[in-house]
N, C-alpha and C positions, 0 to 999 in steps of 0.2 A: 801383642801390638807393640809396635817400634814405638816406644816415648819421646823419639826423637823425631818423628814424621808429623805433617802439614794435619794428618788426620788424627791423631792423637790428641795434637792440641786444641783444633776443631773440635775435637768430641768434650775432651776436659773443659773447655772453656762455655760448652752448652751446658751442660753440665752444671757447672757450677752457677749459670744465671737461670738455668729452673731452678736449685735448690733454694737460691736465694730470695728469690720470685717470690717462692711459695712461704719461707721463712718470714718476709716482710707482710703479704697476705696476710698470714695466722696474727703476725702482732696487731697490724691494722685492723683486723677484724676483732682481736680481745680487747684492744683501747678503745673501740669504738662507741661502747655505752656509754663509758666514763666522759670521753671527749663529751657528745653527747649534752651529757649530764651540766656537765662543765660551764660547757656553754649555755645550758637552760637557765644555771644559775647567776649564770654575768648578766643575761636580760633582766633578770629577777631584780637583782642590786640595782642595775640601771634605772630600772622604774621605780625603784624605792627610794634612787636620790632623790627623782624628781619629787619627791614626798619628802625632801627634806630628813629621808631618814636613813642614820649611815649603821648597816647593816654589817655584819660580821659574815665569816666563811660560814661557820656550823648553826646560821640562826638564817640565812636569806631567804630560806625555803618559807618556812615557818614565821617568817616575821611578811612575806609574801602573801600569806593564805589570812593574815591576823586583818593587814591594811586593803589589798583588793579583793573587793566584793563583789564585783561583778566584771565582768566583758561582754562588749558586742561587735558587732562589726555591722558598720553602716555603708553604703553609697553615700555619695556626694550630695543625691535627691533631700537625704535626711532621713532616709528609709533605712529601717532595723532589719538586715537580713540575717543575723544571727544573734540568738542570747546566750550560748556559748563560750565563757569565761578561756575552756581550752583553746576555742577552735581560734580568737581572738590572737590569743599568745603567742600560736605555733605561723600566725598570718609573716610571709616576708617583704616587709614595706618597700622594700626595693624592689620585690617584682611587681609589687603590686602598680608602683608610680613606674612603671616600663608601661601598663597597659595604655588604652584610650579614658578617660576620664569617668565617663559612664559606664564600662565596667568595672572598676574599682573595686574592691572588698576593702575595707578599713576599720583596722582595729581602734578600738576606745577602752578604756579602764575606768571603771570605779572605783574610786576608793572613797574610807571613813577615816579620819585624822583627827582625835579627840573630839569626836561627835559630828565633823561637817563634812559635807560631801565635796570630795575632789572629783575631776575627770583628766584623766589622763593621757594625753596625744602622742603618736609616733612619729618621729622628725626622721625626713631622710635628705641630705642634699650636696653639694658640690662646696669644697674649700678649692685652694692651689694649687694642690697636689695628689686630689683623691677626696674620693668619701666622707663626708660628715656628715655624723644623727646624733641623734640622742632622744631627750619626750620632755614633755613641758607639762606640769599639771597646774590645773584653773579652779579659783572656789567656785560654790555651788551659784554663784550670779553669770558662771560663765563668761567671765567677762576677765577677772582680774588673774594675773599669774599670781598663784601659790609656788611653785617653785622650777626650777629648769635643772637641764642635765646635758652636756653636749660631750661628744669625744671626737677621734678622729683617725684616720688610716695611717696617715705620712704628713701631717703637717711640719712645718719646719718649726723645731725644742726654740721655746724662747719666746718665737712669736705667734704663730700662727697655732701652734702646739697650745697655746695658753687659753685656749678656748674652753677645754678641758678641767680650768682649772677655779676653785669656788669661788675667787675675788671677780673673776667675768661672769659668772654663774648668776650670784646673787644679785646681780644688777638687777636681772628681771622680774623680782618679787616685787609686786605690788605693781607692776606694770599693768595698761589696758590694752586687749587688744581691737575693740570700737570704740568709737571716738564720741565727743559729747551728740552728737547726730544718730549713734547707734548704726554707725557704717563702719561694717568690718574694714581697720587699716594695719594691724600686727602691730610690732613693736618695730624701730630705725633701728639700727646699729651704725652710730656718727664720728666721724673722728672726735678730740676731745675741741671744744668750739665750736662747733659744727652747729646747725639748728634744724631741726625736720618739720617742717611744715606739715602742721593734723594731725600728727602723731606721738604719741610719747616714746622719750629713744630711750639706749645706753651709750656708751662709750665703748668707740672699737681700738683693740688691740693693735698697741703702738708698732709698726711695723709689719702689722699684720692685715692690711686693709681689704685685702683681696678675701682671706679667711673669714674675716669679719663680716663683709657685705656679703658671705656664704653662706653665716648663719644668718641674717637678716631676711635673706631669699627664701631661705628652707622656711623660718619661719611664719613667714607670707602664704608660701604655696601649700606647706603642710595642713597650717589652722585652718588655711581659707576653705579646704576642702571641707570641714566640719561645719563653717555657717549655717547650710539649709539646717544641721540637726540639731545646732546649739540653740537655732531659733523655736524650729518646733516643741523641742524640750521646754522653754519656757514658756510655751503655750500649751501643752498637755500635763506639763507638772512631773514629778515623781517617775522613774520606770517602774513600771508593775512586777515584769516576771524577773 
C-alpha cells in the first residue's frame, strides 16, 4: 500500500481509534470496581459526619457497620416500604426527588451514638451554581438536629463553597425542626441580623446568600418529606425489624 495515499491514512488513522477504543474500554472496565468502591466509601464518610464522626480512609467502612444499624426506605405516607439497610444506601436521592411525590422511595438511617438513637436524612438541593446535599442526623425526640453534613458541585471557594465547611456545619446542632406548636417549620438560614419568624435559624454565608437560602430550601423540602413518619414513629415506638 502507498503510505503516502488518502487510503493509507484512512486506514491508519481507523486503526488507531479502534485500538485506542478498546485500550481505554479495558482500563475503564479494570477501574471500575474500585471507582465504584470509592465512591461507596465517600457516602459512608458523608453520613458518618453527620454523626459527628470524622472517619479515616482504612476505618470508614468498618466504623460505618459499628454506628448504622439499620435502613429503610419510606414514602412521604410514613409508610415502611423497605427494612433493607442495603437497598436504603444504594437509593439515588436525586432521582428519587425527579419523581411525583407519592412515588417516592426514601432512604433513612439508623444509627447508635454512645447509646442513643440518631436518624439519619438525605439532603438533595440547588445552590448557584449546581447541586447541593449532604444528610442531617436527629436525636431520638425527632425533633432536635444532632448533627449536619453539607457539600457541593461548583460553588464559588470562599463563599458559597463555605457551606461545606464545620464553622457553617455546626450551627445546626441543637437546632429544632417543629416549633413550640409541634408544626414542622426546618431550620432559616438568615443573613447575620436577620430575624425569622417561628422558627429557629443560623447565619448564612457572608456573600454567599443565594447558597445559603439553598441549603435552607433543601432543608425544608428534604425533612418535610419525613413528617408523616417522624410522627408515626413517635406513636408506634421503637422499629421492630
Amino acid at each position: 500500500m502507498n503510505t503516502n495515499s488518502n487510503t493509507y491514512t484512512l486506514v491508519y488513522a481507523t486503526v488507531m481509534v479502534v485500538i485506542v477504543a478498546l485500550m481505554l474500554a479495558f482500563v475503564s472496565g479494570a477501574l471500575k470496581e474500585k471507582q465504584n468502591s470509592n465512591i461507596e466509601l465517600d457516602k459512608k464518610k458523608q453520613i458518618l459526619k453527620s454523626l459527628r464522626i470524622d472517619a479515616k480512609q482504612n476505618n470508614i467502612a468498618q466504623l460505618y457497620d459499628q454506628y448504622v444499624i439499620k435502613g429503610l426506605i419510606v414514602n412521604t405516607n410514613g409508610e415502611i416500604l423497605s427494612y433493607s439497610k442495603k437497598e436504603a444506601f444504594d437509593i439515588d436521592i436525586a432521582k428519587e426527588l425527579s419523581k411525583k411525590v407519592e412515588e417516592r422511595r426514601l432512604p433513612i438511617f439508623i444509627a447508635q451514638v454512645e447509646g442513643e438513637t440518631k436518624y439519619i436524612i438525605s439532603l438533595r438541593g440547588t445552590g448557584l451554581w449546581g447541586p447541593i446535599w449532604g444528610y442531617v442526623s436527629l436525636n431520638d425526640d425527632k425533633n432536635t438536629i444532632y448533627g449536619a453534613y453539607f457539600s457541593h458541585a461548583s460553588e464559588t471557594p470562599g463563599l458559597g463553597a463555605n457551606i461545606a465547611e464545620p464553622n457553617f456545619q455546626r450551627q445546626f446542632e441543637g437546632k429544632h425542626i417543629f416549633n413550640e406548636k409541634n408544626e414542622f417549620v426546618s431550620i432559616a438560614v438568615m443573613k447575620v441580623g436577620k430575624k425569622a419568624e417561628g422558627r429557629e435559624q443560623v447565619d448564612a454565608i457572608s456573600g454567599g446568600t443565594i447558597t445559603s437560602k439553598g441549603v435552607e430550601t433543601m432543608l425544608l423540602n428534604c425533612i418535610g418529606q419525613y413528617e408523616a413518619f417522624f410522627r408515626q414513629l413517635s406513636t408506634i415506638g421503637e422499629i421492630k425489624q
